[in-house]
C-alpha positions in Angstrom: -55.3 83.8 114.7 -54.0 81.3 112.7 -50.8 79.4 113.6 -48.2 78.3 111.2 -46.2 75.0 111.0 -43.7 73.0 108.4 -45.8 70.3 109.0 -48.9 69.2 111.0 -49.4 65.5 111.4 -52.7 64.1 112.3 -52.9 61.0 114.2 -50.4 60.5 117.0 -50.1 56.6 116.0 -46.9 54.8 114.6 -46.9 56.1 110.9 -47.7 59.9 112.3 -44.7 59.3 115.5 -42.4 58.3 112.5 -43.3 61.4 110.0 -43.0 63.8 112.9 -39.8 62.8 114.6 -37.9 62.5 111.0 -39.5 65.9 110.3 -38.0 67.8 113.5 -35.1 66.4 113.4 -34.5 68.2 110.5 -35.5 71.4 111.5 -39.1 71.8 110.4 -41.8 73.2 113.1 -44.0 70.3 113.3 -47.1 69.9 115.4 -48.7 66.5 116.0 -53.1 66.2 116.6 -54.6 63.2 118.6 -58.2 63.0 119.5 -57.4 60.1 121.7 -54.2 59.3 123.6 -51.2 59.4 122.4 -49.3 56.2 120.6 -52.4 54.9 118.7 -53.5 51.4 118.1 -50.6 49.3 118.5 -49.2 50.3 122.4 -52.8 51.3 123.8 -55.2 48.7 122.1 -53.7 46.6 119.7 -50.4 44.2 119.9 -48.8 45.5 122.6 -51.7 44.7 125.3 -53.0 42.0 123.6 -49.4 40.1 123.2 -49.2 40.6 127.4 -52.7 39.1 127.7 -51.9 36.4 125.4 -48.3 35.2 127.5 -50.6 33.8 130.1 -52.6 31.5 127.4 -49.2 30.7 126.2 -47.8 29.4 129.2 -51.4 27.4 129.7 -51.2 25.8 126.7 -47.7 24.3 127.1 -48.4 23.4 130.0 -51.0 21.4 128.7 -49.1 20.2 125.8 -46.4 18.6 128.3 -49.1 16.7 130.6 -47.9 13.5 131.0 -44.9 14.0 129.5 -42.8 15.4 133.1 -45.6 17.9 133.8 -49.0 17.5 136.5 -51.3 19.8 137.2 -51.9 22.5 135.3 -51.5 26.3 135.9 -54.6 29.0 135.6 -55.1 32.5 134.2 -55.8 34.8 137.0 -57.8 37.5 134.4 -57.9 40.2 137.3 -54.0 39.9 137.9 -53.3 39.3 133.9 -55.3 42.7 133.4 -53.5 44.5 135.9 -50.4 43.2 134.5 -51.1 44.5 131.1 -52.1 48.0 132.9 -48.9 48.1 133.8 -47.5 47.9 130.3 -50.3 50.4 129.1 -51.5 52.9 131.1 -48.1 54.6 131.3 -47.1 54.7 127.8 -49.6 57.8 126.0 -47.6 60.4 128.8 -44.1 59.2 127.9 -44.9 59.2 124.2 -46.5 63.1 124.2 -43.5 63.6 126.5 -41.0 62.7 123.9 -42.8 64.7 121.1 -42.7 67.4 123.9 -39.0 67.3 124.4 -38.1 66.9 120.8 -39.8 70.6 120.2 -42.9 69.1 118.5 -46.2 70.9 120.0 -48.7 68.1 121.0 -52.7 69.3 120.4 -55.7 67.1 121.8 -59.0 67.9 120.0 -60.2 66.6 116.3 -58.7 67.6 113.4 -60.8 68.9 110.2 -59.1 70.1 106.9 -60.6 73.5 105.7 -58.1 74.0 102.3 -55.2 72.6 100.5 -53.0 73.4 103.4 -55.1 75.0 106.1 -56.9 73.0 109.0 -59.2 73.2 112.4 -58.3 71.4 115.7 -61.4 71.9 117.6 -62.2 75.3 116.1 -58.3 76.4 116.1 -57.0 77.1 112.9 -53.5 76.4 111.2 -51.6 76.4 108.2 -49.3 73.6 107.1 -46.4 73.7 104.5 -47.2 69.8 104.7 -49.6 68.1 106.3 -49.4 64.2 107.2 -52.7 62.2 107.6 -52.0 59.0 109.6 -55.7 58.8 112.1 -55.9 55.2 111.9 -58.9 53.1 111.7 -61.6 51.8 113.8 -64.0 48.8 113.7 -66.1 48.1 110.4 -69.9 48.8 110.9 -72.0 45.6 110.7 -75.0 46.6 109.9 -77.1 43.8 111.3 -79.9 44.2 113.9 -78.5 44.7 117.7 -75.3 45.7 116.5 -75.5 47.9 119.2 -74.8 44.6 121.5 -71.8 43.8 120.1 -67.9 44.7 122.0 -65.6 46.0 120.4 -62.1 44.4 120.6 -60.7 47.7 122.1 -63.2 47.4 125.0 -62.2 43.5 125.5 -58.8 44.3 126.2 -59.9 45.9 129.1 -62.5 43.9 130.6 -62.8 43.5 134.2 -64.8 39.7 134.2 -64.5 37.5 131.7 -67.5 36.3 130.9 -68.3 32.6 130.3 -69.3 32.0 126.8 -68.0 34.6 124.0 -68.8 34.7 120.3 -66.2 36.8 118.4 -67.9 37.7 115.0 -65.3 37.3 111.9 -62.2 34.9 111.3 -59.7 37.0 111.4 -56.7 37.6 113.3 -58.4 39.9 116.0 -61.3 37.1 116.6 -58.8 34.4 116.4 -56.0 35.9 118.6 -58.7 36.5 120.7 -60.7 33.2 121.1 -57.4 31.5 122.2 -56.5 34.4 125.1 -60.2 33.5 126.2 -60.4 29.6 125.7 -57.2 29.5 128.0 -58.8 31.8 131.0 -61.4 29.2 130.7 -64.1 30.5 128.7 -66.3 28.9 126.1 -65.0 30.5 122.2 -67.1 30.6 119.3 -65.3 32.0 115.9 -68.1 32.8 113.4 -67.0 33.8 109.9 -68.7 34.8 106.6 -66.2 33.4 104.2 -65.4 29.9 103.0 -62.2 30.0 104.3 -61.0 31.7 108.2 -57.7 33.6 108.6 -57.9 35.0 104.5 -54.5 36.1 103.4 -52.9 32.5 104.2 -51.9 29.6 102.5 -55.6 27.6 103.2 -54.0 24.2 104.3 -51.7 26.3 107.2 -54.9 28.3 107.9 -57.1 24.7 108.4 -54.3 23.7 110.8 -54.5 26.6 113.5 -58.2 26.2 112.8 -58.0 22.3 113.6 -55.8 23.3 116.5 -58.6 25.5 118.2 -60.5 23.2 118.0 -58.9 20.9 120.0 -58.4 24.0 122.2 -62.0 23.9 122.4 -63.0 26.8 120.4 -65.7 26.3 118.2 -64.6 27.4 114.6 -67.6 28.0 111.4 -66.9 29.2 108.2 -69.7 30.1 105.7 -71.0 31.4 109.0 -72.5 35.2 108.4 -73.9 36.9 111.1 -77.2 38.4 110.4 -78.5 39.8 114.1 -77.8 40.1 117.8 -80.6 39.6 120.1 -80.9 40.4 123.9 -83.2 37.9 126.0 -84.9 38.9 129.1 -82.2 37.4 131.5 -79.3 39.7 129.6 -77.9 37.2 127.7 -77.3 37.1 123.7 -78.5 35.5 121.2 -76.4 35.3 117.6 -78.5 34.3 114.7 -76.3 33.7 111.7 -76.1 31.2 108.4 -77.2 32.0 105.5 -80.9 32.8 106.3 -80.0 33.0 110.1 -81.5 30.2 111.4 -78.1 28.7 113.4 -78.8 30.7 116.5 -75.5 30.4 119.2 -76.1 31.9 122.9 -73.4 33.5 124.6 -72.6 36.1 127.7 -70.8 38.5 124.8 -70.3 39.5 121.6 -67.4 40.5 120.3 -66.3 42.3 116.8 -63.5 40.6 115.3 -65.0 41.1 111.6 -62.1 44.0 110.8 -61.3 48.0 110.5 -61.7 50.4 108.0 -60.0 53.7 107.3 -61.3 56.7 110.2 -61.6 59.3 107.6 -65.5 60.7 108.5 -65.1 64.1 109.7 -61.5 64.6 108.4 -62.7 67.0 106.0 -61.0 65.5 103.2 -63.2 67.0 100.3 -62.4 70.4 101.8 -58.5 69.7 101.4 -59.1 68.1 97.6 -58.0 64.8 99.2 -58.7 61.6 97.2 -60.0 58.6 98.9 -61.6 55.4 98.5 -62.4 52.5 100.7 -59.4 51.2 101.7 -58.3 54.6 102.6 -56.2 58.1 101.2 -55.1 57.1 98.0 -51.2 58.0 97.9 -48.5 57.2 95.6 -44.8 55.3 95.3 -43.9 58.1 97.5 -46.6 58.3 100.1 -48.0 61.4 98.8 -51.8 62.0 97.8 -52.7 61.7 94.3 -54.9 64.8 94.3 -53.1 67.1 96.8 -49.3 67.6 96.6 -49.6 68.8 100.2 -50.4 66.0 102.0 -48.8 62.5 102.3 -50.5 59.8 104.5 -49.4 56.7 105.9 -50.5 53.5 108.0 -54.3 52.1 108.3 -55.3 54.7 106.6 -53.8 55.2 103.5 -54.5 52.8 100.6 -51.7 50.6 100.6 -51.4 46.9 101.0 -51.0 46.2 104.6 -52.2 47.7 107.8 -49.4 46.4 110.2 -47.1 48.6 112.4 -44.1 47.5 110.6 -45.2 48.8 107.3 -47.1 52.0 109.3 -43.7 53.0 110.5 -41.8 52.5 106.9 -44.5 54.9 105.3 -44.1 57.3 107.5 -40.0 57.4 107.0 -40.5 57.2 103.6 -43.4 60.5 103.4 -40.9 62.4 106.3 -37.9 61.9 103.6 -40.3 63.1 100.8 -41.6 66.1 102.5 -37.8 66.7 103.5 -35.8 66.0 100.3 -38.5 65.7 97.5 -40.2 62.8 96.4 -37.3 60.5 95.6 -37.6 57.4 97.5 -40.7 55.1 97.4 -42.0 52.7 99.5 -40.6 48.8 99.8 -43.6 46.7 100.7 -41.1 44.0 99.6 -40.4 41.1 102.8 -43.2 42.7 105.3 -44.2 39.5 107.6 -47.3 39.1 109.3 -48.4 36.7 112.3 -51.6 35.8 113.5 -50.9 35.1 117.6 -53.1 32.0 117.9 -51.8 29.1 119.2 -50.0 27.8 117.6 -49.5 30.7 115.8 -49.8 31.3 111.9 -46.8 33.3 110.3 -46.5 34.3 106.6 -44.1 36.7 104.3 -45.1 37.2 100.5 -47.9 35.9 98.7 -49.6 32.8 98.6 -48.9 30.2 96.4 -52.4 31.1 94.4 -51.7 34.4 94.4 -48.4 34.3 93.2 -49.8 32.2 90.5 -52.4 34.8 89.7 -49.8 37.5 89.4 -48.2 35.0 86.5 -45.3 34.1 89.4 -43.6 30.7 88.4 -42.9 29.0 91.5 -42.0 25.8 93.5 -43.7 25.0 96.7 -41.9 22.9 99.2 -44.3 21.7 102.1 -44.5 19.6 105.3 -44.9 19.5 109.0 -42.8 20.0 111.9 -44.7 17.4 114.1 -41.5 15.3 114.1 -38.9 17.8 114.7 -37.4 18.4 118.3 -38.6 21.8 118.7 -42.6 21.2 118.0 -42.1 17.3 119.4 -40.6 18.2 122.3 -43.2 20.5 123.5 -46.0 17.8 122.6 -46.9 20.2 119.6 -49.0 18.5 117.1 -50.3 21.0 115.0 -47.5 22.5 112.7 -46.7 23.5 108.9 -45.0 25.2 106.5 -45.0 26.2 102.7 -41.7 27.5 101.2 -42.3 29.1 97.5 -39.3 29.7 95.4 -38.2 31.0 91.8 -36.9 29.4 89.0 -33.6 30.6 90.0 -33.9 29.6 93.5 -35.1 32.8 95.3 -37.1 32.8 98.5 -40.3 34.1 97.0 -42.5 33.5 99.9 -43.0 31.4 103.3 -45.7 30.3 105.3 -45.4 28.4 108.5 -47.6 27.5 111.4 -46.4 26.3 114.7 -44.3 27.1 117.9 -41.7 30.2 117.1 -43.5 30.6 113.4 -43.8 34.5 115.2 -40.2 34.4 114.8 -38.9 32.2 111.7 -40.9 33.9 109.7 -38.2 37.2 110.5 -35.3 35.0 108.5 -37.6 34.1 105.6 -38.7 38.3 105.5 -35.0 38.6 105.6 -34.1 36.6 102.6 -37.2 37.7 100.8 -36.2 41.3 101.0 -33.4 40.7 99.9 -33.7 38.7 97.3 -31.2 35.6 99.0 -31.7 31.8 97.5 -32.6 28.5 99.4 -29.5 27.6 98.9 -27.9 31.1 100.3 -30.0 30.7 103.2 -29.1 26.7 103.8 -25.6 27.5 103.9 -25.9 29.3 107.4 -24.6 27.9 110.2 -27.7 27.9 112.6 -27.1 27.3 116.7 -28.7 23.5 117.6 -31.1 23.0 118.8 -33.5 25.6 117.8 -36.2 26.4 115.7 -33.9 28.3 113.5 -31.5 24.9 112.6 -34.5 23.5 111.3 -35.3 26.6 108.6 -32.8 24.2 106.1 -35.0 21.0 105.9 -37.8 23.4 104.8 -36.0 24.6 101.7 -35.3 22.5 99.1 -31.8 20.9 98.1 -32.0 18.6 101.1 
């Protein structure tokens, strides 16, 4: 028999948590599927772990950036204590998460979810009907499609390793392989970052993105651009073999390989065609109001929806914004407006708003003030030599973007979100009063007016 709820949300992950909470607590019956454990990416396998993993790197490398200057010796990553560390941030978090869905009144299912109708859907062969139903499952690594893919780790499984092994090749030069590579480099493995495009860490301003690139270098990580991988080979002894370049021929042995080359939308098997759901391949398509295009039904939110970032800040703002639709009526729509994003390297690479060629594209006039922080107390003090930033504003003097890389770029870039959301001016922004000395006084000699 078929059982009946306001609303069934499937995917137990940070867009899904938000639609389901907002949904109960306003009365409506709500159910919530996970095929996995519950919390989804971000607490289980994504920044939560990885950010505990990556304080020990941290620590390393300012340790190392202070030799010589009060500091001897260095301190090591312990990778067996470091994981069990991180356990203790991880393993305990999918039972207090069903547990709060549990005491809110929202009924938790385990199994996989399949649409059969508009408003009707299987978990594992049980069937329900859904005033509403909210599709938030995620995503999961991108096929390669090379020979031997079948040798390749994915990142979830390197979070979790046991051993480190010695020399690592994380395919792509993105933020996963790049995060990554420096976690590794600092528990004293050999990194190599291979990427396909011209450029590593797309999305940035290119000059900010050649400086973290420069600065893993030094770190010792190998970094190649225009740098496909074409096939992963096994030798005899168990090692690999990547063979990548244009027509393969660079050929770069390692211990592991590891995908870093991105995620796509994990609709297979969600029965979308059965429901009349439109999709394409960056994910549901949805409107302003986070609703599908094809089926009134059904809103959908975070990695998997077709909207323009897949971050747990904007995941969590969709799914507010479908819960108040499916509440109220569609009558608020999303604000993609001042959403920052941070690539954890080290240093790490921080931007909010577009690029100074984008913005250009779009037909944006804009100013860009640029520089470095190399000479400032907070980077010069910790022996930081690899910092930058690129401010863009308006005609009229609004923050229309900012791009910084550097110690605490993770959190400047929260001001300049601020003022970009908000529409405030360099000059609005110069006129706090900021506590000295931090990294936050120095925000007003990277505007312009000074």
């Amino acid at each position: 028999m078929s059982k009946q709820y306001d609303l069934v949300v499937v995917g137990a992950g940070v867009a899904g948590g938000a639609a389901a909470r907002a949904c109960r607590d306003a009365g409506m019956t709500v159910a919530i599927v996970e095929s996995d454990r519950f919390g989804g990416t971000c607490p289980l396998r994504g920044c939560n772990p990885k950010k505990v993993l990556l304080g020990a790197a941290q620590i390393v490398a300012l340790a190392r950036g202070l030799h010589g200057k009060g500091l001897r010796g260095e301190p090591e990553v312990d990778w067996a204590a470091l994981q069990a560390f991180k356990a203790g941030f991880v393993d305990k978090m999918p039972g207090r998460i069903e547990a709060a869905y549990s005491r809110r009144g929202i009924d938790t299912l385990h199994g996989h979810a399949r649409l059969t109708g508009p408003r009707t859907l299987e978990v594992d062969g049980q069937p329900l009907e859904a005033g509403r139903i909210f599709l938030g499952p995620g995503a999961y690594p991108a096929p390669l499609g090379i020979p031997g893919e079948e040798f390749v780790t994915l990142s979830d499984a390197f979070l979790d390793l046991a051993a480190l092994p010695g020399r690592i090749v994380f395919i792509g030069g993105g933020y996963i392989s790049f995060e990554f590579a420096h976690l590794a480099a600092r528990a004293g493995a050999r990194a190599t970052v291979l990427h396909r495009g011209a450029q590593v860490l797309g999305g940035f301003e290119p000059g900010l993105a050649e400086v973290v690139a420069q600065a893993s270098r030094q770190a010792g990580i190998e970094v190649h651009a225009a740098m496909p991988v074409r096939a992963v080979a096994r030798a005899a002894d168990g090692s690999l073999a990547v063979h990548a370049g244009p027509d393969g021929a660079e050929v770069f042995p390692c211990d592991m390989v590891v995908h870093g080359a991105g995620r796509v939308p994990a609709l297979d098997g969600l029965g979308l065609e059965a429901a009349g759901v439109a999709f394409g391949p960056r994910g549901i398509l949805v409107n302003e109001y986070m609703q599908s295009t094809s089926n009134p039904a059904v809103y959908a939110g975070g990695d998997a929806a077709s909207t323009p970032f897949a971050l747990t800040p904007s995941s969590n703002n969709e799914g507010q914004v479908a819960a108040h639709n499916m509440i109220h009526g569609n009558s608020l729509t999303v604000d993609q407006a001042g959403i920052p994003r941070v690539v954890f390297s080290i240093p790490p690479l921080a931007a909010v708003g577009p690029t100074e060629a984008e913005a250009r594209a779009h037909g944006l006039e804009v100013t860009a003030h640029q520089g470095d922080m190399n000479d400032w107390l907070p980077w010069q003090r910790l022996g930081e030599t690899h910092t930058g930033y690129k401010i863009l504003t308006a005609p009229d003097g609004r923050i229309v973007a900012a791009h910084l890389a550097g110690h605490h770029a993770e959190e400047l870039v929260n001001t300049f979100a601020l003022a970009v959301r908000l529409g405030l001016t360099a000059h609005e922004v110069r006129r706090t009063i900021w506590a000295y000395p931090t990294s936050g006084y120095y925000i007003q000699y990277m505007l312009p007016g000074q």
